[in-house]
mmCIF file of the N, C-alpha and C atoms, coordinates in Angstrom:
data_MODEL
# 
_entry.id   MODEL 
# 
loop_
_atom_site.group_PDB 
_atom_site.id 
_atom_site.type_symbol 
_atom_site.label_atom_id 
_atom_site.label_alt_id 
_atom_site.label_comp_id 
_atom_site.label_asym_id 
_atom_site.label_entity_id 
_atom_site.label_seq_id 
_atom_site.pdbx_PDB_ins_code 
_atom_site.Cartn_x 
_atom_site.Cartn_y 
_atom_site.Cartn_z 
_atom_site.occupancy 
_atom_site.B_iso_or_equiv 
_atom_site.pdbx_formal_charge 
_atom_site.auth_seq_id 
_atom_site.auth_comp_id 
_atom_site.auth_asym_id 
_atom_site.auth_atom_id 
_atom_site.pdbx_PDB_model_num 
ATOM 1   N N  . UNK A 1 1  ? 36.676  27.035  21.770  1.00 0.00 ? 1  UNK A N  1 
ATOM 2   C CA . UNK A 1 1  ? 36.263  26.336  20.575  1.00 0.00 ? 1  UNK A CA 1 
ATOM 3   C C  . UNK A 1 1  ? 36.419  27.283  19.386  1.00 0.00 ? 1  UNK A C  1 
ATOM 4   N N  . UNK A 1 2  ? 37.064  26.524  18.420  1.00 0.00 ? 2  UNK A N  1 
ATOM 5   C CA . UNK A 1 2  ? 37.135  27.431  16.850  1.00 0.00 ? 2  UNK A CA 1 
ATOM 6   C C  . UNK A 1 2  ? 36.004  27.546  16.468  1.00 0.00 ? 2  UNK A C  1 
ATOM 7   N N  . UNK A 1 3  ? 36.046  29.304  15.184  1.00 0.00 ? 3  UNK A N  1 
ATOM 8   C CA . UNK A 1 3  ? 35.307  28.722  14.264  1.00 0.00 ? 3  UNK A CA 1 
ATOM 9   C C  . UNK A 1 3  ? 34.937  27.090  13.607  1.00 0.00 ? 3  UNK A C  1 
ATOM 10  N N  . UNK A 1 4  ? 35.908  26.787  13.007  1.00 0.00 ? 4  UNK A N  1 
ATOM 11  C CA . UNK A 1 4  ? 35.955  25.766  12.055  1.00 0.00 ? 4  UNK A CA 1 
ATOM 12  C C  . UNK A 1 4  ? 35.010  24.902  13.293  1.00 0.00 ? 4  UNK A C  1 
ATOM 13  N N  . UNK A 1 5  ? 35.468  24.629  14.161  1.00 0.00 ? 5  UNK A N  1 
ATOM 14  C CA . UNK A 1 5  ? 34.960  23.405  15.539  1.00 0.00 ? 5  UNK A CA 1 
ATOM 15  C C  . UNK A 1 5  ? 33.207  23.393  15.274  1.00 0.00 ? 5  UNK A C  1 
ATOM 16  N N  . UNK A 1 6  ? 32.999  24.549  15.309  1.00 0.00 ? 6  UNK A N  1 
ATOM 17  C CA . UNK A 1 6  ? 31.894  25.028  15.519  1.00 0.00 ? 6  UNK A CA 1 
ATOM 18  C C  . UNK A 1 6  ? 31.134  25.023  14.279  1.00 0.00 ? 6  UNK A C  1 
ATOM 19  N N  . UNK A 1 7  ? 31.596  25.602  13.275  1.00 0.00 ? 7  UNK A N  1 
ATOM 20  C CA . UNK A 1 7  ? 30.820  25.131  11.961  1.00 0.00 ? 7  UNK A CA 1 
ATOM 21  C C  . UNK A 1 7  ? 30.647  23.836  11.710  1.00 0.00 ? 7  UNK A C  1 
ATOM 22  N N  . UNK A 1 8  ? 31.676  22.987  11.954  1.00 0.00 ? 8  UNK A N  1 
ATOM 23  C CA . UNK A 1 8  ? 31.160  21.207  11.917  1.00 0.00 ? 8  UNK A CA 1 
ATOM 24  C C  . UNK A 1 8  ? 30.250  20.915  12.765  1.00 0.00 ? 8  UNK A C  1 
ATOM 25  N N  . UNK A 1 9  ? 30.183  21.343  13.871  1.00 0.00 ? 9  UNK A N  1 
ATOM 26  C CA . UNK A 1 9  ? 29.515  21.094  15.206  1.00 0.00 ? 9  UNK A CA 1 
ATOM 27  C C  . UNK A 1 9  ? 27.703  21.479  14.613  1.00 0.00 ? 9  UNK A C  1 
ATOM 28  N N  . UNK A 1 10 ? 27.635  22.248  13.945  1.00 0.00 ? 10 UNK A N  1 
ATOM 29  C CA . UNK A 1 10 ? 26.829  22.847  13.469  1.00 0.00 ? 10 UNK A CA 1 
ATOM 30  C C  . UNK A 1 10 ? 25.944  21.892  12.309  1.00 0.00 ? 10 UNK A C  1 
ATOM 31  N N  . UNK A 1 11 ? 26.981  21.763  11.436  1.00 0.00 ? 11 UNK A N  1 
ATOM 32  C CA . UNK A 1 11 ? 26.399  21.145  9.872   1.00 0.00 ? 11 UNK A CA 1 
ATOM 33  C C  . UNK A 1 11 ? 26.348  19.528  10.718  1.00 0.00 ? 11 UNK A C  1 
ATOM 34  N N  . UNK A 1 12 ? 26.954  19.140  11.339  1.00 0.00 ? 12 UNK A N  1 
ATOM 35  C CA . UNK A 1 12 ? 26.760  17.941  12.176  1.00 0.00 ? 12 UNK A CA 1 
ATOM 36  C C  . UNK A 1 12 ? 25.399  17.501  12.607  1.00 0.00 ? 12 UNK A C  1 
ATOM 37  N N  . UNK A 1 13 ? 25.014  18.661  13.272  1.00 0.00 ? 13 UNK A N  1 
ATOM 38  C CA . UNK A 1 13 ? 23.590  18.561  14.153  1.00 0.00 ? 13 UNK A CA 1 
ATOM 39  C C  . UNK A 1 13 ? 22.568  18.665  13.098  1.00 0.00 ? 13 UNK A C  1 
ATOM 40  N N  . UNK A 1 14 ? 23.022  19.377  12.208  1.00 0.00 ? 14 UNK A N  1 
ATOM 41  C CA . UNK A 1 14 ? 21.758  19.897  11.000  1.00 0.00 ? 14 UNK A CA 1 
ATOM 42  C C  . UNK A 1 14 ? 21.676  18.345  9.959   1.00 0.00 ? 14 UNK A C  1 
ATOM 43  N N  . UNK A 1 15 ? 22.574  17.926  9.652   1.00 0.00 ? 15 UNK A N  1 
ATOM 44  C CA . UNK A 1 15 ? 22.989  16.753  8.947   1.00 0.00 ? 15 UNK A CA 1 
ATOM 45  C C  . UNK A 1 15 ? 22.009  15.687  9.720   1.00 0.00 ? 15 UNK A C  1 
ATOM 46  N N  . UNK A 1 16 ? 22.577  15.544  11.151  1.00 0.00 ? 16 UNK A N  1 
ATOM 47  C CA . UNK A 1 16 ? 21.368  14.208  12.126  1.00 0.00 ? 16 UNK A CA 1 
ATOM 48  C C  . UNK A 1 16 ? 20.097  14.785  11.516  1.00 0.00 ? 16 UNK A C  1 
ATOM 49  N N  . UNK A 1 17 ? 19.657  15.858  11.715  1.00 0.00 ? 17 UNK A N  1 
ATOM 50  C CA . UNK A 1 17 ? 18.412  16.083  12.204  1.00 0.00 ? 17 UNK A CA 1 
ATOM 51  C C  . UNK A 1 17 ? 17.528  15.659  10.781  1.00 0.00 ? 17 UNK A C  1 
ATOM 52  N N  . UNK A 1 18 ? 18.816  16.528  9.581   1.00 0.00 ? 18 UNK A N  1 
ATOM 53  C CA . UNK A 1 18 ? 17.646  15.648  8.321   1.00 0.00 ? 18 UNK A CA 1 
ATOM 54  C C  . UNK A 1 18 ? 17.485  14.122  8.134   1.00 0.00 ? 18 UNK A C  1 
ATOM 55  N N  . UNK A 1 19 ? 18.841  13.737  8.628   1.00 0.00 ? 19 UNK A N  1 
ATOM 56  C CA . UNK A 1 19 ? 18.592  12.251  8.402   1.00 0.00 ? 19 UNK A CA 1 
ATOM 57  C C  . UNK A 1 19 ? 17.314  11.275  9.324   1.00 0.00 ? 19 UNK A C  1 
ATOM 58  N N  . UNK A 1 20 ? 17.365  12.024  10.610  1.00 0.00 ? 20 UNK A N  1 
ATOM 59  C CA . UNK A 1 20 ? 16.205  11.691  11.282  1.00 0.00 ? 20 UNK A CA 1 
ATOM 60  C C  . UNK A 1 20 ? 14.737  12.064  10.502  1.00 0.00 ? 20 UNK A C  1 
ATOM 61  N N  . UNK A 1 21 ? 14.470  13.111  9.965   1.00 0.00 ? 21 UNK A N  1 
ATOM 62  C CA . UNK A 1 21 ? 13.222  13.632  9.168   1.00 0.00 ? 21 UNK A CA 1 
ATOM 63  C C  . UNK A 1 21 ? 13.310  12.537  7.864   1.00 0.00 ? 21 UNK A C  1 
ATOM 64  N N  . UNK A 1 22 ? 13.863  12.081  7.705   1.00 0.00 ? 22 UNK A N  1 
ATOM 65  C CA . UNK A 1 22 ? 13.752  10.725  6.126   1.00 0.00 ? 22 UNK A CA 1 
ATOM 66  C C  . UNK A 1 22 ? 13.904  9.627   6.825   1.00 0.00 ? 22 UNK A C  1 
ATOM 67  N N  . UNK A 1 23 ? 14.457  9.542   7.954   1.00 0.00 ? 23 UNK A N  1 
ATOM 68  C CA . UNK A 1 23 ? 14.252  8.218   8.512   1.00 0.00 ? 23 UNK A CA 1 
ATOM 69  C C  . UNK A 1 23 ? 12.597  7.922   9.134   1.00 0.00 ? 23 UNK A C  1 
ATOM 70  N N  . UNK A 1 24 ? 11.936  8.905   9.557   1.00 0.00 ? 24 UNK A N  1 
ATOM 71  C CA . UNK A 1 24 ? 10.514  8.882   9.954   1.00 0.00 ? 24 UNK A CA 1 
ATOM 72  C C  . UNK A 1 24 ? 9.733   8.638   9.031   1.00 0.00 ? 24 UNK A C  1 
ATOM 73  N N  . UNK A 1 25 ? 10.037  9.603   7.811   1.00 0.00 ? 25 UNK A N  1 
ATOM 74  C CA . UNK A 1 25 ? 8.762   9.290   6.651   1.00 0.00 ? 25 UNK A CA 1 
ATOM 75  C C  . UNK A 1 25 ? 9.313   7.991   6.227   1.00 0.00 ? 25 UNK A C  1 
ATOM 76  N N  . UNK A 1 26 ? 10.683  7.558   5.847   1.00 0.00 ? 26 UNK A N  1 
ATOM 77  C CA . UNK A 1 26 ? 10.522  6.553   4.685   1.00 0.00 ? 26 UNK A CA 1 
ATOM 78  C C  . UNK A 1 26 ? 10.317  5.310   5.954   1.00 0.00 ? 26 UNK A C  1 
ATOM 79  N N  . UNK A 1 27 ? 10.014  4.782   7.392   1.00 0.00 ? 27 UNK A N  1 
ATOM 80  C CA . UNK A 1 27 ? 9.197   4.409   8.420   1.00 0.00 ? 27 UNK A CA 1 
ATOM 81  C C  . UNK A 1 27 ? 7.779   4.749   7.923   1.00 0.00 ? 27 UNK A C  1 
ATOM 82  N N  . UNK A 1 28 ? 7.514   5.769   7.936   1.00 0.00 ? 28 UNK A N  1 
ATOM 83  C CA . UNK A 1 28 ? 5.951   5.471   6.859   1.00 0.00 ? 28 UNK A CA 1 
ATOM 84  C C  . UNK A 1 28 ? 5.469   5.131   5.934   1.00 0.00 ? 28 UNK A C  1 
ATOM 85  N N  . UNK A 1 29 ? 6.017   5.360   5.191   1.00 0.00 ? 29 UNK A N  1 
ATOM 86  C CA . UNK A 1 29 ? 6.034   5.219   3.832   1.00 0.00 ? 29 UNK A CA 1 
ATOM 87  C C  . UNK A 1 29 ? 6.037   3.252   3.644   1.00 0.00 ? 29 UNK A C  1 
ATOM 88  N N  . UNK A 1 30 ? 6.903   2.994   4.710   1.00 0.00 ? 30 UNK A N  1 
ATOM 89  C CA . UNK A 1 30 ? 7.211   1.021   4.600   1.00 0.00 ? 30 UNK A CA 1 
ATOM 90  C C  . UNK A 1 30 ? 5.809   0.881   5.214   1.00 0.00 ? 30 UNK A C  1 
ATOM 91  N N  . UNK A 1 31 ? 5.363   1.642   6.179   1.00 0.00 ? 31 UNK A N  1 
ATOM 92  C CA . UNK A 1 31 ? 4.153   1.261   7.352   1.00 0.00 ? 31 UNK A CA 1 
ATOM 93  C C  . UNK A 1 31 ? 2.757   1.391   6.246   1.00 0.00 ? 31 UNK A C  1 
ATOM 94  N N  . UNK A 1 32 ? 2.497   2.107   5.442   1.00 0.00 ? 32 UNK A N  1 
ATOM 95  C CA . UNK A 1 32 ? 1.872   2.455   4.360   1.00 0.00 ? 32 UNK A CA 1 
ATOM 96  C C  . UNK A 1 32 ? 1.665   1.472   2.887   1.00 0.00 ? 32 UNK A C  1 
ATOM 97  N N  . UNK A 1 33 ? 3.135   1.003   3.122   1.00 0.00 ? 33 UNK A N  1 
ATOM 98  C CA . UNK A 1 33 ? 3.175   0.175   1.467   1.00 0.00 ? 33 UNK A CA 1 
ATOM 99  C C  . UNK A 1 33 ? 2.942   -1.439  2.167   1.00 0.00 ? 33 UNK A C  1 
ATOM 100 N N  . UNK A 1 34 ? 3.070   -1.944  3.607   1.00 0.00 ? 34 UNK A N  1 
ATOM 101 C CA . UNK A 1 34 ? 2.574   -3.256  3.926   1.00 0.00 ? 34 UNK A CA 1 
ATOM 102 C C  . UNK A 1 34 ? 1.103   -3.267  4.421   1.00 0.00 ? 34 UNK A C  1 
ATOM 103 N N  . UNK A 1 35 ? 0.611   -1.955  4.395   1.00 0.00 ? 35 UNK A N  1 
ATOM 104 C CA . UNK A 1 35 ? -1.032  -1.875  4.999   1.00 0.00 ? 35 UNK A CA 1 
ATOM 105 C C  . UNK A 1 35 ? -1.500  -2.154  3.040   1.00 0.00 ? 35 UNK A C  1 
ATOM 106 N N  . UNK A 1 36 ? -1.461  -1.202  2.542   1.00 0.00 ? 36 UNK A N  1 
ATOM 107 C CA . UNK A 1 36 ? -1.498  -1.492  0.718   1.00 0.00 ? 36 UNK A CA 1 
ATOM 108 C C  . UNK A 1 36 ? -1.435  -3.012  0.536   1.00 0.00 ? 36 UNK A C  1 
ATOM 109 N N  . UNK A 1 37 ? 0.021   -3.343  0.905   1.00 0.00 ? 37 UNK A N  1 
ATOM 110 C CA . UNK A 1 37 ? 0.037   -4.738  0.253   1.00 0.00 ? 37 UNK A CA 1 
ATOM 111 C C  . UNK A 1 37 ? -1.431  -5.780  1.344   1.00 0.00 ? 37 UNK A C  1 
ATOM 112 N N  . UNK A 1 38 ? -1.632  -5.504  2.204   1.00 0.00 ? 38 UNK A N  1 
ATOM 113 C CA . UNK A 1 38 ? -2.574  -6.409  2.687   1.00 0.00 ? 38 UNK A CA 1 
ATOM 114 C C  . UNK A 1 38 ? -4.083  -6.119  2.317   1.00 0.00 ? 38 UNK A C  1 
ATOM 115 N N  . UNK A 1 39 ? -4.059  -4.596  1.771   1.00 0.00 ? 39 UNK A N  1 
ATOM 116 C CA . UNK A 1 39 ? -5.799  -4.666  1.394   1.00 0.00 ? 39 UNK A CA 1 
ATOM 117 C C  . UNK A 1 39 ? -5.732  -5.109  -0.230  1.00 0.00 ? 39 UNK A C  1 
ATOM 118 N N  . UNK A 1 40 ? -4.633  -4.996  -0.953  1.00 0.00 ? 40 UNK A N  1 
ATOM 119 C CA . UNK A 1 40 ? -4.121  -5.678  -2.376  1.00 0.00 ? 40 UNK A CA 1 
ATOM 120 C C  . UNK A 1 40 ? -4.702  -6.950  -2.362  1.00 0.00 ? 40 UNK A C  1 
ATOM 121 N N  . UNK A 1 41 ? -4.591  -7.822  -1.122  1.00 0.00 ? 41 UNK A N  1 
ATOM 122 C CA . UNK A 1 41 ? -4.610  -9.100  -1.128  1.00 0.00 ? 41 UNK A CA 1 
ATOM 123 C C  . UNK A 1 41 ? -6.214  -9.350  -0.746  1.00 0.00 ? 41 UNK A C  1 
ATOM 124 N N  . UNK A 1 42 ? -6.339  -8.845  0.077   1.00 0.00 ? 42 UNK A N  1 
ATOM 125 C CA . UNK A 1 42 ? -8.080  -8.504  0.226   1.00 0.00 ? 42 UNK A CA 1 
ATOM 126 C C  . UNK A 1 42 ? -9.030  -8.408  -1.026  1.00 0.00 ? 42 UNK A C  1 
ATOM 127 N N  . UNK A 1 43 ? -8.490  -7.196  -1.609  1.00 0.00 ? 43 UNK A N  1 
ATOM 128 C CA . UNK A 1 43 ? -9.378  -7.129  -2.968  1.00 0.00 ? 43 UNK A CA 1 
ATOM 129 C C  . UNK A 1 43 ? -8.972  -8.091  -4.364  1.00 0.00 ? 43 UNK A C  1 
ATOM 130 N N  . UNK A 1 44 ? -8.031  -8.951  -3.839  1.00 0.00 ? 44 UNK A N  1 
ATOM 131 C CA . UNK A 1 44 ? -7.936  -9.784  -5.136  1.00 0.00 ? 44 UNK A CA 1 
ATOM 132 C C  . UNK A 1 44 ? -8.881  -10.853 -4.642  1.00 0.00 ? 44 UNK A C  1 
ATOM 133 N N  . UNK A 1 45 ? -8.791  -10.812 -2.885  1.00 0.00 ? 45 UNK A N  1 
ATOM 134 C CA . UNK A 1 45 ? -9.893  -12.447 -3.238  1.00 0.00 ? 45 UNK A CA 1 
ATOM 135 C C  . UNK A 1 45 ? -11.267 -11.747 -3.056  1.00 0.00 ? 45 UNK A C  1 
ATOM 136 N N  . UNK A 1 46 ? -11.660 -10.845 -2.570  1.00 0.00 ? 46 UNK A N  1 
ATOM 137 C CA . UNK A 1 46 ? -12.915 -10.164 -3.106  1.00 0.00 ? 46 UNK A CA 1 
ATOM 138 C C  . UNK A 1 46 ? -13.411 -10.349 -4.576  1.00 0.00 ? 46 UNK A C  1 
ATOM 139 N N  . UNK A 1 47 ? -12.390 -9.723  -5.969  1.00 0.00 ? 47 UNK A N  1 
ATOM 140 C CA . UNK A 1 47 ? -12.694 -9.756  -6.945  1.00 0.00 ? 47 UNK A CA 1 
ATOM 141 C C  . UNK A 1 47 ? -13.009 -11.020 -7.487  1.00 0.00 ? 47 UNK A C  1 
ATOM 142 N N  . UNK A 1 48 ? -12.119 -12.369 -6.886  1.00 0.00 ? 48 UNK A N  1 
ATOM 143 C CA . UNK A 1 48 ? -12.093 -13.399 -7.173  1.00 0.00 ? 48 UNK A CA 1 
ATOM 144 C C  . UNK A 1 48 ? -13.466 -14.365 -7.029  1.00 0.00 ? 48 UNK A C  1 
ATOM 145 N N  . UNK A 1 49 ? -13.829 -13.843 -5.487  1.00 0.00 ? 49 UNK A N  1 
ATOM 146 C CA . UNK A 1 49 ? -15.243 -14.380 -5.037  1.00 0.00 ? 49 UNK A CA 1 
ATOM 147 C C  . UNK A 1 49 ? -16.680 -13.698 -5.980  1.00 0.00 ? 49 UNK A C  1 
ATOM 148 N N  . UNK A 1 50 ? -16.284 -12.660 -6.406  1.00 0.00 ? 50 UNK A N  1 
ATOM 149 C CA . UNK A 1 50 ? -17.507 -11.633 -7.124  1.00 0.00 ? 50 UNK A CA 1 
ATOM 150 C C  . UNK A 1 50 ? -17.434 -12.732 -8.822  1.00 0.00 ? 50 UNK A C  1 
ATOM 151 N N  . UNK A 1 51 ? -15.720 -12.697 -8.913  1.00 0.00 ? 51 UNK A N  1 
ATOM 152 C CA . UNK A 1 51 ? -16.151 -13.391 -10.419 1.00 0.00 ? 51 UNK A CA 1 
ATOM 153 C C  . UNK A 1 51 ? -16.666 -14.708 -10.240 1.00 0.00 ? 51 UNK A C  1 
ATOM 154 N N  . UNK A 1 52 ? -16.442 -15.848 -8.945  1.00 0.00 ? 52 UNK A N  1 
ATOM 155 C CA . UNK A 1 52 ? -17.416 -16.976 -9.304  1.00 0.00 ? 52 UNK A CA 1 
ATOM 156 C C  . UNK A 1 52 ? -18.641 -16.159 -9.545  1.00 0.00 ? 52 UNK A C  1 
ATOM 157 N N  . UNK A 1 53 ? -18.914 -15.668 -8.243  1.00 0.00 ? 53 UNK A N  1 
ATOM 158 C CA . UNK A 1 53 ? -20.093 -15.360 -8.332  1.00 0.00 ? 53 UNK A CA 1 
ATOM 159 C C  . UNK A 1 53 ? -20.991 -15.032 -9.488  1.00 0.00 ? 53 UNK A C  1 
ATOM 160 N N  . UNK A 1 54 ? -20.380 -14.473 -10.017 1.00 0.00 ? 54 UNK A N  1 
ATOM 161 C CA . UNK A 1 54 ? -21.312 -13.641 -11.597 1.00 0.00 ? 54 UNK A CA 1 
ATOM 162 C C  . UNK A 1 54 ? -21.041 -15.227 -12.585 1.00 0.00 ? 54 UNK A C  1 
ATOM 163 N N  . UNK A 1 55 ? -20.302 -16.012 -12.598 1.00 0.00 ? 55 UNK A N  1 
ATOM 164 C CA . UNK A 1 55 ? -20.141 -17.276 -13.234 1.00 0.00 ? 55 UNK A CA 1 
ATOM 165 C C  . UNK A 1 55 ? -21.751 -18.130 -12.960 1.00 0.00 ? 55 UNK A C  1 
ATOM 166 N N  . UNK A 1 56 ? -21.860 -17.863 -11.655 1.00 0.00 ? 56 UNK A N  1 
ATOM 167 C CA . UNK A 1 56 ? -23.124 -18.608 -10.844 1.00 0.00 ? 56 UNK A CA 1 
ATOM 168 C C  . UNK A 1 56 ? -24.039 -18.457 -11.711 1.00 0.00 ? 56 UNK A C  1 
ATOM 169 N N  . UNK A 1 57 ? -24.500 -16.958 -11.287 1.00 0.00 ? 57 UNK A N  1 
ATOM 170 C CA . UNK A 1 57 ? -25.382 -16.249 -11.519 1.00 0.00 ? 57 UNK A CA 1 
ATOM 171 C C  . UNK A 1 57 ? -26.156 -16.421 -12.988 1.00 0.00 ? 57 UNK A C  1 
ATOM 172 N N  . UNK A 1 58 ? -24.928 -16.170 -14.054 1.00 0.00 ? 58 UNK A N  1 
ATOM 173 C CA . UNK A 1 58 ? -24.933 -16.287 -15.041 1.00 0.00 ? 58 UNK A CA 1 
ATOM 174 C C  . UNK A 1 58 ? -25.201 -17.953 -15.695 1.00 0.00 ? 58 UNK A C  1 
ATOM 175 N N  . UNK A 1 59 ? -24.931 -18.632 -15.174 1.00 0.00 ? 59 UNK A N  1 
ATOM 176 C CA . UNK A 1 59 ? -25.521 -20.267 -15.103 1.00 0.00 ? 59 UNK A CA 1 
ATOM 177 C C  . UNK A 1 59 ? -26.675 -20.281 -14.639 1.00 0.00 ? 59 UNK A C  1 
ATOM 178 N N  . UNK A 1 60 ? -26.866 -19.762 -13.836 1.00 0.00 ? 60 UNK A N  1 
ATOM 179 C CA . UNK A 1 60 ? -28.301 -20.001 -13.026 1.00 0.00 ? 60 UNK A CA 1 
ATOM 180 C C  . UNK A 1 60 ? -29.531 -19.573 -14.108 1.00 0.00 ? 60 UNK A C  1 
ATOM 181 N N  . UNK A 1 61 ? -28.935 -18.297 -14.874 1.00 0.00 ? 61 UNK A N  1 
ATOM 182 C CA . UNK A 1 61 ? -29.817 -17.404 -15.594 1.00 0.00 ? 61 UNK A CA 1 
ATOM 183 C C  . UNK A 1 61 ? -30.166 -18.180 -16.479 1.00 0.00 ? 61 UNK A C  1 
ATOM 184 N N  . UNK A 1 62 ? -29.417 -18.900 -17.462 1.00 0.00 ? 62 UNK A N  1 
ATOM 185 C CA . UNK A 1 62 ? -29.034 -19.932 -18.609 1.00 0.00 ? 62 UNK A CA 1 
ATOM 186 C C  . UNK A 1 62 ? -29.826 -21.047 -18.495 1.00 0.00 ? 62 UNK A C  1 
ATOM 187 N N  . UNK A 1 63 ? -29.741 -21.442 -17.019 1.00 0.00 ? 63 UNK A N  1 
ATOM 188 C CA . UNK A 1 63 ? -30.895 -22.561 -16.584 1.00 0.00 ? 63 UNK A CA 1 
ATOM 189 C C  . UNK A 1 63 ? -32.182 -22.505 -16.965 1.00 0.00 ? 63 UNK A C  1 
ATOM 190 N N  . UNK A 1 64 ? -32.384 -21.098 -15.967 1.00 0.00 ? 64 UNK A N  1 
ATOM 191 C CA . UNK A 1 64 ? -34.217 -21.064 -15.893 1.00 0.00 ? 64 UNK A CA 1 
ATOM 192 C C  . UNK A 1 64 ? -34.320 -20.265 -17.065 1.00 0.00 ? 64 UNK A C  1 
ATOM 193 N N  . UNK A 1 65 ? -34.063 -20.004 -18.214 1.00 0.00 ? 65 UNK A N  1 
ATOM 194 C CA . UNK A 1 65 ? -34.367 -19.312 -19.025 1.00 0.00 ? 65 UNK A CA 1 
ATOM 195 C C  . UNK A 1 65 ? -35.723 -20.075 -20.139 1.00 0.00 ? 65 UNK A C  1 
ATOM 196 N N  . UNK A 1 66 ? -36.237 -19.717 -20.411 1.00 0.00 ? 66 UNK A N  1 
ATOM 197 C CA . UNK A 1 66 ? -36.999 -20.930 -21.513 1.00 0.00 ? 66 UNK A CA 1 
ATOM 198 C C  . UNK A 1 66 ? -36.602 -20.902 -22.667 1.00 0.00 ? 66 UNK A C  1 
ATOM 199 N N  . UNK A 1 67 ? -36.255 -22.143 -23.337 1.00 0.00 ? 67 UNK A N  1 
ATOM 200 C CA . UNK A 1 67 ? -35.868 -22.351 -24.638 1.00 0.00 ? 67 UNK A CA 1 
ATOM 201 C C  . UNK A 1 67 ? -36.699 -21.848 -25.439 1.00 0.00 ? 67 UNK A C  1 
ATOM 202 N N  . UNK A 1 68 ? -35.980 -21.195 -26.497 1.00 0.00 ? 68 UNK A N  1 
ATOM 203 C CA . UNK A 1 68 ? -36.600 -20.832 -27.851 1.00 0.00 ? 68 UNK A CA 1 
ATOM 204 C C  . UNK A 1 68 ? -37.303 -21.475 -28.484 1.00 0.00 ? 68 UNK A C  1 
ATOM 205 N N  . UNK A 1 69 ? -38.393 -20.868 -29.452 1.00 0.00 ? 69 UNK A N  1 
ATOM 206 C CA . UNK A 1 69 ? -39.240 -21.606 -29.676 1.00 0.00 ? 69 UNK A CA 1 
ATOM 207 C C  . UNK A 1 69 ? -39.205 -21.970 -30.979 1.00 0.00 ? 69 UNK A C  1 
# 
């Protein structure tokens, strides 16, 4: 086997190996940004349920309040 054989043989293996190391993270990185997108969706209907809520609340308050005199 040549030099030359051998230097490709070389930058070859080194070449896989980074492409394997960015193929793992950016695999996380997707595994990461669809866990995000599902607690995204969580806390919008959280926020959503808190704002009736304070709508309620705030009616309720308005109710029992006693009119001015």
């Amino acid at each position: 086997m040549s030099t030359a054989e051998l230097l490709l043989s070389l930058a070859g293996a080194v070449t896989m190996l980074l492409l394997s190391v960015i193929a793992y993270f950016l695999k996380l990185l997707i595994d990461d940004t669809r866990q995000l997108k599902g607690e995204l969706a969580k806390l919008k209907d959280l926020f959503y349920r808190l704002e009736i809520e304070q709508a309620f609340l705030k009616n309720m308050m308005q109710r029992t309040r006693s009119p001015p005199e």
